[in-house]
N, C-alpha and C positions, 0 to 999 in steps of 0.2 A: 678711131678717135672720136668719132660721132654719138653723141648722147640724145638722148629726146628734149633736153632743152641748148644742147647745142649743136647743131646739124653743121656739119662740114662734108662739101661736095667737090669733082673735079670734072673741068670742062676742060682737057689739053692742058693747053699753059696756065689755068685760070682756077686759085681754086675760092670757094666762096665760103663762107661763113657766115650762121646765120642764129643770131639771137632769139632759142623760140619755146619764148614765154609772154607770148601776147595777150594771154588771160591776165599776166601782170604785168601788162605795158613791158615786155622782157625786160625783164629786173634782174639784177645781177645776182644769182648764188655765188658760193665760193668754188662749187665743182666748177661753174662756168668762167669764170677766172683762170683754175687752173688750167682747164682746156686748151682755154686761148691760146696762154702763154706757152703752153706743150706744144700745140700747133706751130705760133712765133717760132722757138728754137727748134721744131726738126724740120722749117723751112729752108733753113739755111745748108741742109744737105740735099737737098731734090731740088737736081740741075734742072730737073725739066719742070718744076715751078717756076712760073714768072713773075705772076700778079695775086695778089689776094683779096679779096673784096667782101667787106664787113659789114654786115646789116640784119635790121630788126624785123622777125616775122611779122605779116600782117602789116597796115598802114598807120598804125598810130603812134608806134615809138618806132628809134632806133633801141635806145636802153634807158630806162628811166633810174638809173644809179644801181646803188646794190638794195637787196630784197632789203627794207628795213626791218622786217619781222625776227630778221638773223642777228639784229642787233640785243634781243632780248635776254640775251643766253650772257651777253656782258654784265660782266658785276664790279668791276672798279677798270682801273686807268692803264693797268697792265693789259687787258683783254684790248683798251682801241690803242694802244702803241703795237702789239700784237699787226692788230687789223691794218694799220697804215702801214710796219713795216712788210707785211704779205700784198698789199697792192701794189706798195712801190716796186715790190720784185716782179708783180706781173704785167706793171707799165715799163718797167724797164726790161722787160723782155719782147714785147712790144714795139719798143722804140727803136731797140736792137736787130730786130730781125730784118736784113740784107734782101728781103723781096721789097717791092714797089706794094703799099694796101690803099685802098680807096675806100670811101665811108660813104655809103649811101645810106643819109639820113632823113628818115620819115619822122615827124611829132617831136617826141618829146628826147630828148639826150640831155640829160641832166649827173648830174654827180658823176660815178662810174663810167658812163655810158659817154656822158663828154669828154670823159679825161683819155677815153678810148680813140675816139672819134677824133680827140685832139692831137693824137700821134700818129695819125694817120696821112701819107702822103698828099692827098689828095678828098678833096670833103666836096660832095653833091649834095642839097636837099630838096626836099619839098617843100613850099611856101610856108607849111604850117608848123614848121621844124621850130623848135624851143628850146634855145642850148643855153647853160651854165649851170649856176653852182648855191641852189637856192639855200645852204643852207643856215642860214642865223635865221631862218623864223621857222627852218622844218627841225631840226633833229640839235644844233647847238653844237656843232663839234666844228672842227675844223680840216684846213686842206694840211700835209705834209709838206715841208720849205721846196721838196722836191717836186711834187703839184704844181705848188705855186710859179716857181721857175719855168717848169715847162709852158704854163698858160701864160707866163708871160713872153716870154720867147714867141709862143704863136698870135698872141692877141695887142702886147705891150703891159707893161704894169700898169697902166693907170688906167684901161679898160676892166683888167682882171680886176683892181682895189675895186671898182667900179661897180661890178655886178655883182662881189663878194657880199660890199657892205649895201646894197641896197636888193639884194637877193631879187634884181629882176633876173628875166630870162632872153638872152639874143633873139630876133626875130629873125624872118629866112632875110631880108630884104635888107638890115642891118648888117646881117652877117653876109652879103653877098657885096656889097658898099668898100666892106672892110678886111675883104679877101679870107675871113675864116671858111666860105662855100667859095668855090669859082664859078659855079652853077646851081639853079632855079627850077624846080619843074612845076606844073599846075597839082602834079597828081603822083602817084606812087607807083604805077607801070611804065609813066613817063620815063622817072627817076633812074626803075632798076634797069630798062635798056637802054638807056645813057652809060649809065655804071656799067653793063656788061658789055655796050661797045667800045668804050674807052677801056676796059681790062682789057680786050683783044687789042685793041691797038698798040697801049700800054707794053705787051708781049709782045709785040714785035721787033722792039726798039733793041738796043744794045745793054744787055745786062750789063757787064760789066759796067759803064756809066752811071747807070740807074745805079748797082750798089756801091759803089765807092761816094755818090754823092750822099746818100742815104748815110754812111757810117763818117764821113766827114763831118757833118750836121752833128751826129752822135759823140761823136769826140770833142766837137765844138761844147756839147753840153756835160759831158764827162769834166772838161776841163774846170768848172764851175769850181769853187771852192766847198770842201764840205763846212754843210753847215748846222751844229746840232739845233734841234727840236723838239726832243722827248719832253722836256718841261712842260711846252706847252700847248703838245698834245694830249701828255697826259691831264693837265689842268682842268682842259675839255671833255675829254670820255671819263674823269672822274670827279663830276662834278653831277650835280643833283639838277643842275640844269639840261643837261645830256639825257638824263634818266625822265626828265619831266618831258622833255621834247618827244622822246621815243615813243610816251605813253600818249601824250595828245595829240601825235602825227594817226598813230593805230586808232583812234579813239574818233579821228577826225575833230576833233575843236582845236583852239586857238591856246598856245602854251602859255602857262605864266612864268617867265625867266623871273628870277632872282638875281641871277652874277655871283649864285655860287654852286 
């Protein structure tokens, strides 16, 4: 299942996953997506899986969202309801998967990379870690209600409204304050053998425990009301302000929105 930008390995109980595209701060493709989530659901048959532990080659990202460059190939509003309803299925396979995953997060996790990192059991980082959801001044589009809920489930609404609308980014020390990390490290070797001594620990414990709390959680957020969206996602991805953002994220300058 292993690709050259997504390496999946097994120590025993333990298997690791690792985002590796650090020439672009590992940036989400869409094969890398699907991987994951491939991984997620045939975890749930390999008894002798315990733990799985997720993290960004190299020390300056965990995942700095999805590639934006893949966004270029969008030509109307069909293409990002497309795209959000394909992530939702690979965070919701994610969330779903019955192993215990730990997120050792280096730099930068942003977009993708956070909403990753956010369904993850257990979140480590390093000081210089930069989590959320920058985008009303990168790209102009929006999170899916399903997103949303889950960030707030982990952080509260009124942090999520928080970072959304003033597009900063969590610090490590913020996020350590406010239990989105439980832990701190100076440095990124610190980091990964923390995360790989607590996966062994982790596997030692009583699975069954570990997964029923995991899928209780999961039905707790299943039970949510649906809630549609497509308006006004599409609104976003087919809007000229979308198309502007894309061009002056790649471009590097500063977008001129409109609000339409």
């Amino acid at each position: 299942m292993s690709t050259q930008e997504l390496l999946i390995e097994r120590d025993g109980p333990v298997g690791t996953v690792t985002l590796n595209r650090p020439d672009k701060r590992n940036a989400l493709t869409f094969e890398m997506y699907a991987g994951l989530a491939e991984y997620c659901r045939a975890a749930a048959d390999d008894v002798d899986l315990k733990v799985i532990l997720v993290r960004g080659a190299g020390e300056k990202a965990f995942a700095a969202g999805t590639d934006i460059s893949l966004f270029r190939d969008f030509k109307d509003a069909e293409d990002g309801l497309a795209y959000e309803q394909k992530v939702d299925g690979v965070l919701s396979d994610i969330e779903n998967c019955p192993k215990p995953m730990i997120a050792a997060i280096t730099g930068a996790c942003t977009g993708g990379g956070a909403a990753i990192a956010g369904l993850c059991d257990v979140r480590l980082a390093t000081r210089d870690m930069r989590f959320g959801f920058p985008i009303a001044r990168t790209l102009g589009n929006c999170l899916s209600i399903a997103s949303l809920q889950r960030m707030s489930a982990l952080m509260g609404a009124a942090r999520t409204r928080d970072i959304i609308m003033t597009s900063r980014l969590i610090e490590a020390e913020e996020a350590l304050g406010m239990g989105l990390v439980s832990e701190v490290f100076d440095d990124a070797d610190a980091l990964f053998a923390r995360a790989n001594e607590l996966a062994a620990q982790i596997a030692t414990f009583a699975p069954l425990t570990l997964q029923a709390t995991k899928q209780m959680f999961a039905r707790m957020m299943a039970a949510e009301p649906a809630i549609k969206d497509d308006d006004l996602i599409a609104m976003c991805y087919g809007s000229d302000d979308f198309h502007e953002g894309l061009e002056a994220f790649l471009a590097k300058r500063k977008a001129n929105w409109t609000g339409r």
